[in-house]
C-alpha positions in Angstrom: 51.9 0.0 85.6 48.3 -1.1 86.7 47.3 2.4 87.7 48.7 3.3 84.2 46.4 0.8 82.7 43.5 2.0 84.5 43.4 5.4 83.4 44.1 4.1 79.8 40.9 1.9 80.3 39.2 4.4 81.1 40.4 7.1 79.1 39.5 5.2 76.1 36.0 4.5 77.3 34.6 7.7 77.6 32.7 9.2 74.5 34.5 11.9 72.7 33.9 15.3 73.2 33.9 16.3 70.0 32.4 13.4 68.2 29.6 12.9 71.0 28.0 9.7 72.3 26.9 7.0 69.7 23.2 7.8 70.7 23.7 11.5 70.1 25.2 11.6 67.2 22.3 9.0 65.8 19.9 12.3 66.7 21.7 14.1 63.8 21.8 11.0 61.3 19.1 12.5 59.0 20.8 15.9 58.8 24.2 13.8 58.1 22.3 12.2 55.1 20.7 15.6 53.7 24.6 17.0 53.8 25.7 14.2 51.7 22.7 14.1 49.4 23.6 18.0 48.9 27.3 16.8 49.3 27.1 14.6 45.9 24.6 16.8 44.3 27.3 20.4 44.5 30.4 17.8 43.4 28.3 16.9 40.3 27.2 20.2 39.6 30.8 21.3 39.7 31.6 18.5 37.1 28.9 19.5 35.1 30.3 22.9 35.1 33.3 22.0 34.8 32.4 20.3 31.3 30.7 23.4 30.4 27.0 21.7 30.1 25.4 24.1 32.2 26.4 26.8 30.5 25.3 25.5 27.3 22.1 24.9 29.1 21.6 28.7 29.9 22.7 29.7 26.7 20.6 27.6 24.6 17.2 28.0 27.1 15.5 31.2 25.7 12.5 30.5 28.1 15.0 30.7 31.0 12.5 27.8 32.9 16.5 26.2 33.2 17.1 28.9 35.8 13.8 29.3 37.3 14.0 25.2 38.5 17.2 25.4 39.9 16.0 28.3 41.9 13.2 26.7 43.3 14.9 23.6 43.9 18.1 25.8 45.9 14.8 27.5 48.3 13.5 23.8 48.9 16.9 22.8 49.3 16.7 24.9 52.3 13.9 24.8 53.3 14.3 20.8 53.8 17.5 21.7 55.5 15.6 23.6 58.4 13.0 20.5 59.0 15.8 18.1 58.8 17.3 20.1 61.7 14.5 20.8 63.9 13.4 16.8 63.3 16.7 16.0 64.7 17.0 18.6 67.8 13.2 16.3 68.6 14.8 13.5 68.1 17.7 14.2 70.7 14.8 15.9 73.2 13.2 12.9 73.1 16.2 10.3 73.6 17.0 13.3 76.5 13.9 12.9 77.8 14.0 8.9 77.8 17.2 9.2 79.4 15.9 11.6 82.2 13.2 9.2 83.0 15.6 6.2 83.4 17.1 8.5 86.2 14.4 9.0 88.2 14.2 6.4 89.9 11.9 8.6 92.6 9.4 9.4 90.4 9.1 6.0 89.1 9.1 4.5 92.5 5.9 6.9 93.4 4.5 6.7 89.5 5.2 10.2 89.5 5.3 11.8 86.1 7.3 15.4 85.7 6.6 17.0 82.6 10.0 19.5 83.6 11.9 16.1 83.2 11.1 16.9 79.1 13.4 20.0 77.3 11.3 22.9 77.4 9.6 23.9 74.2 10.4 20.2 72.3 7.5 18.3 71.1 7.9 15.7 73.5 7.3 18.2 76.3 4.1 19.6 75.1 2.6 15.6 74.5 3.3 14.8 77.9 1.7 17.8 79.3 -1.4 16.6 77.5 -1.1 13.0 78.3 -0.9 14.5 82.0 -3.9 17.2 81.6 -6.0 13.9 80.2 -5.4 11.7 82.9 -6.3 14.4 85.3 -9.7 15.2 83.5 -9.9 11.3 83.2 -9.3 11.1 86.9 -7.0 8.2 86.9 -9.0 5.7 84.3 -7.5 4.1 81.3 -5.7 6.4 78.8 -5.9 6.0 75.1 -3.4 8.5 73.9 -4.4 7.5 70.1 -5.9 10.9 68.9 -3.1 13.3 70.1 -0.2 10.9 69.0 -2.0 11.2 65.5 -2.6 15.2 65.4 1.3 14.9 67.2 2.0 12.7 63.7 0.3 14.8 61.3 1.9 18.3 62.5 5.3 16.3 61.6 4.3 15.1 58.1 2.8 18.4 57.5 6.7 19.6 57.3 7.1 17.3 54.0 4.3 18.4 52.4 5.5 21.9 50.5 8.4 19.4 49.3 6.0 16.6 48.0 4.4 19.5 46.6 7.6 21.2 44.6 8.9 17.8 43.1 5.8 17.5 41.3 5.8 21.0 40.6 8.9 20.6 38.8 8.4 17.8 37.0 5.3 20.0 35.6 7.7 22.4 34.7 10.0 19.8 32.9 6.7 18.9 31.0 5.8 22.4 30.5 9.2 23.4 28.9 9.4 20.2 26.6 6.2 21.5 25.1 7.6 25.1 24.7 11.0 23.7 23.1 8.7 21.7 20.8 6.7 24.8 19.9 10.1 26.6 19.8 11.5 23.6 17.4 8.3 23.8 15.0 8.0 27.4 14.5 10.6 27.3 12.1 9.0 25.2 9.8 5.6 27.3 9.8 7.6 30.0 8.6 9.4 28.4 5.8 8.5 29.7 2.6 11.0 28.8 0.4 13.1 25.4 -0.1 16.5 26.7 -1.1 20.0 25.7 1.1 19.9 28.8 2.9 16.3 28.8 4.3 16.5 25.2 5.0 19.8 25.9 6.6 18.0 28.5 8.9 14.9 26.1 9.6 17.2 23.5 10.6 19.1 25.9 13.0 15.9 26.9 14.7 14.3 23.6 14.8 18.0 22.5 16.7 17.7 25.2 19.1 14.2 24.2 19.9 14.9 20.5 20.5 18.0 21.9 22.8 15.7 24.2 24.7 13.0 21.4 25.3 16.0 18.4 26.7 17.7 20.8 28.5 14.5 22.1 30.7 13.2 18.3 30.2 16.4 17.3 32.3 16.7 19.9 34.8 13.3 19.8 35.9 13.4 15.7 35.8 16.6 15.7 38.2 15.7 18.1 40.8 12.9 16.6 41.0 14.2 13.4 41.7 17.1 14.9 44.0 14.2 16.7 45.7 12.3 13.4 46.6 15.0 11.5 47.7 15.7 14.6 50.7 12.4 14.7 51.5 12.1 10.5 51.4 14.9 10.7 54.3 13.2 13.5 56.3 9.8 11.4 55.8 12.2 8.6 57.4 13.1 10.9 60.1 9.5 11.4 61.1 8.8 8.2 61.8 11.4 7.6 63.5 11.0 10.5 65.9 7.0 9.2 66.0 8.2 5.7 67.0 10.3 7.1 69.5 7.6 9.5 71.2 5.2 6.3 71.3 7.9 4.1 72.9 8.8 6.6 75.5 5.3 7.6 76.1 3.3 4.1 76.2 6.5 2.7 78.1 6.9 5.6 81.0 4.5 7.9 80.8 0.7 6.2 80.6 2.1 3.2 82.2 2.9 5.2 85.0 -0.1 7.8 85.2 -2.5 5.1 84.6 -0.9 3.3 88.4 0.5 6.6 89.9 -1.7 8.0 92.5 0.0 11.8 92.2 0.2 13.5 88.7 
């Protein structure tokens, strides 16, 4: 019965194989919240649908700047997807990394620093192999590693940058098509010669069709904009996370121990 207990103990306190360890899974947090960002946004484009608004939309937008937002927004989509993801495989290189130096107990011992100890390829990798290059060239005097954890920092905000850039971009758009419905809308009545029922009647039907053009691209553009932000506002949050992490693990192990080690 005891033995039996055992193995349950210990059965039950090993991390799951598929669902990974806590840590590990928090690596992938900020691709978890761009699937349920995109999660919510497909369910209420489907109810949308569904209600038959968006094809109301593409019937009544003779500009077709409708179609040409959700476009662009479905490319940035992606292309926030692919940061999200690489943000998160640096994230896990650098908690693998953290983890690999609280094994070496060697290397610590002899203030050894092994740049291998990092994944090849990951960010964190190529910052210690500076860190290591500048205390040789310093030749073992205080290391400031200010300047290359900012160019390190500003190569990961550079990956928000073409989304900051596309929000606005769209909400330029909305503005854009608002004044073209309006122009749309008004056209109508510069043409109106006569005052009878059925020229009024025709004016009216234009001036409608206009005001539908200029709220339906005034919309569009206004949301994807907005759902645009709020993807980019978590991989922004990703970054600095991943930044904070890189300085922990850096100032923590790595200068600590180059700036003592006598071997690097």
């Amino acid at each position: 019965m005891r033995e039996d207990a055992v193995d349950t103990h210990s059965i039950a306190a090993r991390p799951s194989v598929l669902l990974a360890t806590p840590s590990e899974s928090r690596d992938f947090l900020p691709l978890l919240r761009w699937l349920i960002v995109v999660g919510l946004t497909c369910f209420g484009l489907v109810v949308v649908w569904h209600l038959g608004l968006i094809q109301v939309m593409f019937e009544t937008d003779r500009t077709h700047i409708s179609s040409l937002i959700l476009g662009i927004f479905a490319l940035t989509s992606l292309h926030c997807l692919a940061q999200t993801w690489v943000v998160s495989k640096e994230l896990a290189a650098t908690r693998s990394f953290r983890d690999a130096l609280g094994r070496d107990a060697a290397g610590s011992a002899r203030g050894f620093v092994d740049p291998a100890l990092a994944p090849e390829g990951s960010m964190i990798a190529r910052h210690v192999a500076n860190l290591v290059a500048k205390a040789r060239a310093r030749g073992g005097h205080r290391i400031d590693q200010t300047l290359l954890l900012r160019a390190l920092a500003e190569r990961l905000r550079g990956r928000e940058k073409l989304g900051l850039f596309v929000s606005e971009a769209l909400l330029r758009l909305a503005l854009l098509g608002t004044a073209v419905g309006f122009i749309l809308m008004l056209i109508p009545i510069a043409s109106l010669t006569a005052f009878d029922a059925e020229s009024l009647r025709t004016a009216l039907t234009g001036m409608s069709g206009g005001m539908a053009t200029a709220l339906n691209i005034t919309v569009t553009g206004i949301g994807t904009a907005l759902l645009l932000k709020l993807q980019y506002f978590f991989l922004d949050k990703a970054v600095g996370e991943l930044v904070g992490n890189v300085t922990d693990v850096t100032e923590v192990h790595i200068v600590s121990r180059l700036e003592r080690g006598d071997d690097v």
